[in-house]
C-alpha positions as CSV (number, residue, x, y, z in Angstrom):
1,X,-5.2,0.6,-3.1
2,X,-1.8,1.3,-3.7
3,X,0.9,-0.5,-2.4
4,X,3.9,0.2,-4.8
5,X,5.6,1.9,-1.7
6,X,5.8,-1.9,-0.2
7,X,8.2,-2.9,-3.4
8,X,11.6,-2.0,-5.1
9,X,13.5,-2.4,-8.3
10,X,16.0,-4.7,-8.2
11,X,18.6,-5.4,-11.2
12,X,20.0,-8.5,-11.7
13,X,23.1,-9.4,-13.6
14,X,24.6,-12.7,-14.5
15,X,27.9,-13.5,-15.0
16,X,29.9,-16.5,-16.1
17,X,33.8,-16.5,-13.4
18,X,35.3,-14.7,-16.3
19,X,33.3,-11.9,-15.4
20,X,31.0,-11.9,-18.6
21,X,27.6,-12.0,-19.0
22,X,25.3,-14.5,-19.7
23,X,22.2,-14.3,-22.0
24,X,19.1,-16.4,-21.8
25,X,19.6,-17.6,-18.1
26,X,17.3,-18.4,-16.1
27,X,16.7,-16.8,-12.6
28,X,14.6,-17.7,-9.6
29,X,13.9,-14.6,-7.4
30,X,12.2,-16.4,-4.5
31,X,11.4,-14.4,-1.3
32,X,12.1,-15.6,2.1
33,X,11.2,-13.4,4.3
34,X,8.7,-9.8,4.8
35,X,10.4,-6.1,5.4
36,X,6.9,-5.3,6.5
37,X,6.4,-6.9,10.5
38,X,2.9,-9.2,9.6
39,X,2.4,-10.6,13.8
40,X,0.9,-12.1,16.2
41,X,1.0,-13.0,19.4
42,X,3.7,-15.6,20.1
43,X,2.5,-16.7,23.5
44,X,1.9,-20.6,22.2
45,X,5.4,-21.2,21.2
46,X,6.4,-20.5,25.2
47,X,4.9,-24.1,26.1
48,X,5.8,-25.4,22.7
49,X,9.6,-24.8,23.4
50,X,9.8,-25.7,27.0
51,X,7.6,-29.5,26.4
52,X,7.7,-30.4,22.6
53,X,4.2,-31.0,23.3
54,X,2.9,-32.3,19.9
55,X,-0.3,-29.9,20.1
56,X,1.3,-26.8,20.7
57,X,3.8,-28.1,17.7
58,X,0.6,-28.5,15.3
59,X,-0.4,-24.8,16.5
60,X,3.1,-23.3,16.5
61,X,4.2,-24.6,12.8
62,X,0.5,-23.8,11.5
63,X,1.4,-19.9,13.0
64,X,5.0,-20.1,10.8
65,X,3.3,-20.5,7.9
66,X,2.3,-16.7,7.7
67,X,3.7,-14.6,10.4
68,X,7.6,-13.0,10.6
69,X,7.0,-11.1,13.8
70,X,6.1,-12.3,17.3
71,X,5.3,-11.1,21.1
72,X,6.3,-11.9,23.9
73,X,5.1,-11.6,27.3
74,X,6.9,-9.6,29.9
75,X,4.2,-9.0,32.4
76,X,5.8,-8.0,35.5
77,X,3.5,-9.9,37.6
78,X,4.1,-12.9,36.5
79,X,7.8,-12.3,34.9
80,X,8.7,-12.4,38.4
81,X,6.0,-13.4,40.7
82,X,8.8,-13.4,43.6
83,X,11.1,-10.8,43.9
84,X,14.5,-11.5,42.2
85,X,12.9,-14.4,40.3
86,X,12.3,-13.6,36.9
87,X,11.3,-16.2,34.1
88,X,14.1,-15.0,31.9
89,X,15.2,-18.8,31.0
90,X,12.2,-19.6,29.3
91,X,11.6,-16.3,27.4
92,X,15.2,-16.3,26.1
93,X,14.9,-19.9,25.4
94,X,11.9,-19.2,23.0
95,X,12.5,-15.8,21.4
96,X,15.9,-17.5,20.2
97,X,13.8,-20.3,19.4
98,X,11.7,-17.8,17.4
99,X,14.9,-16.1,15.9
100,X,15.8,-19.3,14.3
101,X,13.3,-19.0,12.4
102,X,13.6,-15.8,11.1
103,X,10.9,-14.2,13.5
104,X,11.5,-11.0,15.1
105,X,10.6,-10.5,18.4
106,X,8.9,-8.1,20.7
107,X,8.8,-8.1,24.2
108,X,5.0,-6.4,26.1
109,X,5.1,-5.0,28.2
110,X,8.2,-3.5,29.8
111,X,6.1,-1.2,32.2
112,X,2.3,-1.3,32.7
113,X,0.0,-0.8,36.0
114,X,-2.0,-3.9,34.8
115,X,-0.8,-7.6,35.8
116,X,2.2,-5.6,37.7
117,X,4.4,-7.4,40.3
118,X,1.9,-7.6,43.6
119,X,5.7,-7.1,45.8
120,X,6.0,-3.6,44.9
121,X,3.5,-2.5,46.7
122,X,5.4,-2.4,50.1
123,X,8.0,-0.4,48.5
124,X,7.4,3.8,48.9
125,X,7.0,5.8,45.4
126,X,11.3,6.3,45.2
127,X,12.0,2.7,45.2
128,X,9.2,1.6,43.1
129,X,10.5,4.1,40.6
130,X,14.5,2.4,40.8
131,X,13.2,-0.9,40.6
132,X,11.3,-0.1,37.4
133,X,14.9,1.1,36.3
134,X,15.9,-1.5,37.2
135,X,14.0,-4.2,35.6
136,X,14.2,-2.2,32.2
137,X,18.1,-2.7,32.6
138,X,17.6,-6.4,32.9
139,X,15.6,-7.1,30.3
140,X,16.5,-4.6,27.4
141,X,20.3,-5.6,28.2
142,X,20.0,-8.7,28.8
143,X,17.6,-9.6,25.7
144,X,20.3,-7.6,23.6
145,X,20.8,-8.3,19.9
146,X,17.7,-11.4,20.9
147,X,14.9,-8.8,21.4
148,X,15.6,-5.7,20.4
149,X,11.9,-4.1,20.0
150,X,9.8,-3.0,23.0
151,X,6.3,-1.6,24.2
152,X,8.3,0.2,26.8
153,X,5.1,1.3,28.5
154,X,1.6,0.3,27.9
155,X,-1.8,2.4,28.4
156,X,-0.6,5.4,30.0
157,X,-3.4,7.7,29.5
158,X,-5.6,5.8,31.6
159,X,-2.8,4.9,33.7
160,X,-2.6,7.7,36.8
161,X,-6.8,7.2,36.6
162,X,-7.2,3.6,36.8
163,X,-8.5,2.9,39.7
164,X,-9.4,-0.8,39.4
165,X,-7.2,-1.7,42.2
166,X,-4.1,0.1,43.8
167,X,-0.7,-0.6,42.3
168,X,2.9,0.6,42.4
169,X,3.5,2.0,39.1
170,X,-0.3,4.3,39.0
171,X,0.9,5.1,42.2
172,X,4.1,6.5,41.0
173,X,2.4,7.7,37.5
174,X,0.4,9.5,39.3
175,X,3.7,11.4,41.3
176,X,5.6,11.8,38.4
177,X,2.4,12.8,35.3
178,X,2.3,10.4,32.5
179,X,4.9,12.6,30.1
180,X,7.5,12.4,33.5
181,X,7.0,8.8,33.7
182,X,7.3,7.9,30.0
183,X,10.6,10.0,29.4
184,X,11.8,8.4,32.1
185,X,11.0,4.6,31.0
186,X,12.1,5.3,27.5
187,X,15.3,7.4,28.5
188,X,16.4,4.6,30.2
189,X,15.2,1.9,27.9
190,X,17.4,3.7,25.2
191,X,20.6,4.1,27.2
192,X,20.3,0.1,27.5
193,X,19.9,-0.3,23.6
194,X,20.2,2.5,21.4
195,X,19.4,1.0,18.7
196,X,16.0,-0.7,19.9
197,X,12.9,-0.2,18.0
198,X,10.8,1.6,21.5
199,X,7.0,1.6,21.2
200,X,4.7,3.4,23.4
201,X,1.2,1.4,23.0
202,X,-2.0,2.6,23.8
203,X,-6.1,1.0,23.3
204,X,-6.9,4.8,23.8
205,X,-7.4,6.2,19.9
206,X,-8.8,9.7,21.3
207,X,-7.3,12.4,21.0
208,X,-6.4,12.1,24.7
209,X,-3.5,9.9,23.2
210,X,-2.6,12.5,20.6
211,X,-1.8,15.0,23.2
212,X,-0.4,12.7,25.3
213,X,2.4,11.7,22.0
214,X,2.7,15.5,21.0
215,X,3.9,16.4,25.0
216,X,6.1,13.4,25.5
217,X,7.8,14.4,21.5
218,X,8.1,18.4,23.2
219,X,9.6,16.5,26.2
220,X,12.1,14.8,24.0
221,X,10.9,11.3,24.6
222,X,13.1,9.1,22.3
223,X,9.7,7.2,20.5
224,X,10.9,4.8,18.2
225,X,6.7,4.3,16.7
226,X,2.9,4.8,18.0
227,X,1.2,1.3,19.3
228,X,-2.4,1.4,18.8
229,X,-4.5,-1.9,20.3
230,X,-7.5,-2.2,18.0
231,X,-9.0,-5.4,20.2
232,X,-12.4,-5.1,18.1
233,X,-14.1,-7.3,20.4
234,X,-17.8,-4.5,20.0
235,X,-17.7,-5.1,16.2
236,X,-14.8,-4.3,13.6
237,X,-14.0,-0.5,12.5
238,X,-14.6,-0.5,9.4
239,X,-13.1,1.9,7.0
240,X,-13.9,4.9,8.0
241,X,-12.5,4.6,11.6
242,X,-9.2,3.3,10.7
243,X,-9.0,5.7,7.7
244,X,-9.8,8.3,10.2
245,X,-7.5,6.8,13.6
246,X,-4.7,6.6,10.6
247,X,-5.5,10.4,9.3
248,X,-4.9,11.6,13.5
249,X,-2.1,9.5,13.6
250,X,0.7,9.8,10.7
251,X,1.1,13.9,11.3
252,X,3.4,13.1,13.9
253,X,5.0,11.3,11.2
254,X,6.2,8.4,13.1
255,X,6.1,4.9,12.0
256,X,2.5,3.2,13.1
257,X,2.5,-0.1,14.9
258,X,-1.1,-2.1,15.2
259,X,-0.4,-3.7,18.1
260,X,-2.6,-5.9,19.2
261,X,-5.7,-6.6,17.1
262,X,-8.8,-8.5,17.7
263,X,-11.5,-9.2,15.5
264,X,-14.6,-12.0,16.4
265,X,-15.9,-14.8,14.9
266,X,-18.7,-15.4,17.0
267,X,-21.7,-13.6,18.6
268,X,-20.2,-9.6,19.5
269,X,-19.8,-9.1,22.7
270,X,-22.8,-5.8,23.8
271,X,-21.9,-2.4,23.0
272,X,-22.5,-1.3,26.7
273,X,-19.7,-2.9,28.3
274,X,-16.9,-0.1,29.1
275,X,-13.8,-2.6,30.2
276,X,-13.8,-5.3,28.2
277,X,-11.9,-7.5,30.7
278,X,-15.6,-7.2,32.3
279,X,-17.3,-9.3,29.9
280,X,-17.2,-12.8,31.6
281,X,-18.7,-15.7,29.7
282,X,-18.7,-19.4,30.1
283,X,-18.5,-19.9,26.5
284,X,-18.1,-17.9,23.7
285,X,-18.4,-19.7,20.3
286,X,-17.2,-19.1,17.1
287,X,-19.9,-19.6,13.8
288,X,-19.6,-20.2,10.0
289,X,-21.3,-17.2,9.7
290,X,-19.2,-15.2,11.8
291,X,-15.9,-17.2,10.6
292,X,-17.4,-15.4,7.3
293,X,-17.6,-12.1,8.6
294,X,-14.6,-12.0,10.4
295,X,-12.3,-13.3,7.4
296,X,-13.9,-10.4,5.1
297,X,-13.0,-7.9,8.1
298,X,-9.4,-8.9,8.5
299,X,-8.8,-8.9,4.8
300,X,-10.4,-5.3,4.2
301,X,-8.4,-4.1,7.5
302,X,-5.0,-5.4,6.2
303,X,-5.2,-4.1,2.9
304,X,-5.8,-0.6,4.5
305,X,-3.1,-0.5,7.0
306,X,-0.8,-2.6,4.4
307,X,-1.0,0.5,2.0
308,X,-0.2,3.1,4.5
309,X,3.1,4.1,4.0
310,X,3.3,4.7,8.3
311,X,2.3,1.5,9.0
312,X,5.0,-0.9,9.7
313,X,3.5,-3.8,11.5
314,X,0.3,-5.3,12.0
315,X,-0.1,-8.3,15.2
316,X,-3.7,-10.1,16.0
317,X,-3.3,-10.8,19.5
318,X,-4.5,-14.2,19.6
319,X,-4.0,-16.6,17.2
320,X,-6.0,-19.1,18.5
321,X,-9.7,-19.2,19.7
322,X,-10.7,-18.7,23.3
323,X,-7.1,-17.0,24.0
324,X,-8.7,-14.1,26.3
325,X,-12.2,-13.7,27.3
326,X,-12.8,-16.8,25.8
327,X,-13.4,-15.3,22.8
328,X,-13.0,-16.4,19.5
329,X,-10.7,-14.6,18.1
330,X,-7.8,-16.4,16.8
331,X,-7.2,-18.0,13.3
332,X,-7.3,-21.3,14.6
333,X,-10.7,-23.1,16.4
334,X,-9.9,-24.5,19.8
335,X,-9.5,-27.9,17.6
336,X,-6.7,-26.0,16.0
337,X,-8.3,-26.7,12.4
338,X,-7.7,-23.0,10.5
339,X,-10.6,-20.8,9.8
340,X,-11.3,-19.0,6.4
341,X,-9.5,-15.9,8.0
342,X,-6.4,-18.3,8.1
343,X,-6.3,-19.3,4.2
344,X,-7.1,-15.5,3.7
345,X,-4.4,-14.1,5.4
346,X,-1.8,-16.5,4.2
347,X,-2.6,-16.2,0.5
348,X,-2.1,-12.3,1.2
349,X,1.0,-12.3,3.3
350,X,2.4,-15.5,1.4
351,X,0.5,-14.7,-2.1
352,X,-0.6,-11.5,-3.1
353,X,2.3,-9.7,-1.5
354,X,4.8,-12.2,-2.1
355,X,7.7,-12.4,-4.9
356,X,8.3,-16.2,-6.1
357,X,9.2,-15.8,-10.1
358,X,11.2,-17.2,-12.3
359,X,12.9,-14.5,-15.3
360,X,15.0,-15.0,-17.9
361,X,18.3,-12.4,-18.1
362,X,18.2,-9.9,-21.4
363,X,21.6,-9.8,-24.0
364,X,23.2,-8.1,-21.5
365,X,23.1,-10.9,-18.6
366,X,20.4,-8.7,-16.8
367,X,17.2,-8.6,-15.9
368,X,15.0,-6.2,-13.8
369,X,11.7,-7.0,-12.0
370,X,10.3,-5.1,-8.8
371,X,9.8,-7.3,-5.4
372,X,8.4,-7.1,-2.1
373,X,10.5,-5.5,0.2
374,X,12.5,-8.0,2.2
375,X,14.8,-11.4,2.0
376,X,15.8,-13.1,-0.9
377,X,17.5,-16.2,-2.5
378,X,18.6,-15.4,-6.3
379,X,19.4,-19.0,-7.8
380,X,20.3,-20.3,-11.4
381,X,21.4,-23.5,-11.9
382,X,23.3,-24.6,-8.9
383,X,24.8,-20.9,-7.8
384,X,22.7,-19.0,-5.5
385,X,23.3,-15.5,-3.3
386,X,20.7,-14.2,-0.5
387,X,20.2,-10.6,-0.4
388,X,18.1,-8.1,1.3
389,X,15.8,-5.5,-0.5
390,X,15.0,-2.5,1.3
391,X,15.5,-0.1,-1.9
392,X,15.9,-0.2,-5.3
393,X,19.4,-1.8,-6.1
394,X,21.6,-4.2,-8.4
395,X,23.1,-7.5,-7.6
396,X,25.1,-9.7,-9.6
397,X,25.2,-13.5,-9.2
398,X,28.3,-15.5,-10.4
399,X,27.5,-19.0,-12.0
């Protein structure tokens, strides 16, 4: 597959603090970071940050070693399980965390009909809507230049139907239409940030959703990328489905965001369960076998979407077993020892597509190689520069 879209060319040149070149020097071109968002849910470091607990330390610095890109939760519900409450503390506390380290961050959701804030319901449709508003103006304000990427609204084209149980914002999807509602969200989500990244996600891959995206772009809706969830919990894709959800997808010519993906290591759970939140277990073990099968999955499913030129990011959801659903799903057992797909996806992200080399500069101090997209320290000797490579360019360093 190719992937020469993921790199650039990138001139180095040498120079002594005359200003003249130097031949025959050694350069160390070592990458420090991905362009390309390689995620996963980030849930784990919330307790990590807020205890120190040494488990969650073992899980959270076992999840560092591969992934740049994290979530968040913003869950309304339980955001701010009391009205004029909201958890803000701890979120900020761990998505700077997380920024130290060179993670981006996205917060999920910012407005969903699912796990939504139980007090809104004595509110009529009017005020629901304003305090929607307003909660979007908390948190993409006050998360500015920390998180600065959103699923603004999540599952909207089941949204004015779901009829699980009644809740404020179906209630005012439902007066508004989904396109309403959505150019309203991301209208407002934009004024707060213009320059945030804003997602609308969806598990929906029919072409419900594509009509749904082509009437909110007519409408003007400021959509930064598509979200598609690919929770594969009824048996991976395979080729042909992704090949064929990515062919529906890129004519709108957006960047493509896997949101949220899910493949199983244990038994899969029966084809003829509609909701998968309806699949209740009392255990749900992973096996060697399906360890196996799942690692062979995820590699085939990343190198896909990895040489898609649309696809910007790709986030498991859980990275450790027994997450949701009890399934297993994550990277890690529920020991927190690392399955195969672990050691497959790190020599990918931190291997295959990653530029570590050493080269030697020509007569003319220079040398040219082409590297992964993304952060960089050039060394020789004891001078060093860091630099960012997003396109072909040149750089000099001065030793």
């Amino acid at each position: 597959m190719d992937i020469s879209h993921r790199k650039v060319s990138v001139k180095i040149q040498v120079k002594d603090k005359s200003g003249n070149p130097i031949s025959g020097k050694p350069v160390h071109v070592k990458q420090t970071n991905h362009h390309f968002l390689f995620g996963c849910g980030a849930f784990d470091f919330l307790p990590y940050v807020m205890t120190g607990s040494e488990e969650f330390k073992q899980i959270t610095d076992s999840w560092l070693e591969i992934f740049n890109y994290g979530t968040l939760p913003f869950y309304w519900g339980r955001f701010e399980p009391e009205e004029g409450k909201p958890g803000t503390e701890m979120i900020m506390k761990t998505a700077k965390y997380l920024q130290s380290k060179n993670v981006k961050v996205k917060g999920h959701p910012l407005c969903w009909h699912t796990v939504c804030a139980d007090w809104l319901m004595k509110y009529d449709n009017k005020t629901i809507m304003e305090k929607q508003l307003q909660r979007i103006d908390r948190e993409v304000s006050g998360f500015k230049g920390v998180i600065d990427m959103w699923d603004v609204i999540n599952e909207v084209v089941i949204m004015p139907i779901f009829d699980k149980y009644d809740n404020a914002i179906t209630r005012i999807c439902k007066e508004k239409g989904r396109v309403g509602l959505i150019k309203t969200v991301f209208d407002e989500a934009h004024k707060c940030n213009p320059d945030a990244v804003l997602l609308l996600n969806d598990f929906n891959t029919s072409i419900n959703y594509e009509i749904l995206i082509d009437g909110c772009l007519n409408a003007g809706v400021p959509i930064s990328a598509i979200g598609i969830q690919s929770h594969q919990h009824q048996g991976y894709w395979g080729r042909e489905k992704l090949e064929e959800v990515l062919a529906r997808f890129e004519h709108f010519g957006l960047p493509i965001h896997f949101t949220e993906n899910t493949l199983i290591s244990g038994e899969i759970m029966p084809a003829y369960i509609e909701d998968l939140n309806d699949w209740q277990v009392d255990e749900w073990p992973t096996t060697p076998e399906g360890e196996e099968r799942q690692a062979k999955e995820i590699e085939e499913m990343y190198r896909i979407l990895f040489s898609h030129p649309l696809v910007e990011a790709i986030t498991t959801w859980d990275f450790k077993d027994g997450a949701w659903l009890k399934a297993p799903s994550g990277y890690l057992r529920l020991d927190n020892s690392k399955k195969p797909s672990f050691e497959m996806l790190k020599k990918l992200v931190r291997g295959e597509w990653w530029t570590d080399e050493t080269v030697t500069t020509d007569a003319s101090g220079c040398v040219t190689l082409d590297v992964f997209k993304g952060e960089y320290e050039i060394s020789s000797g004891e001078s060093s520069v860091n630099s960012k490579f997003i396109n072909d360019g040149n750089i000099e360093l001065i030793v």
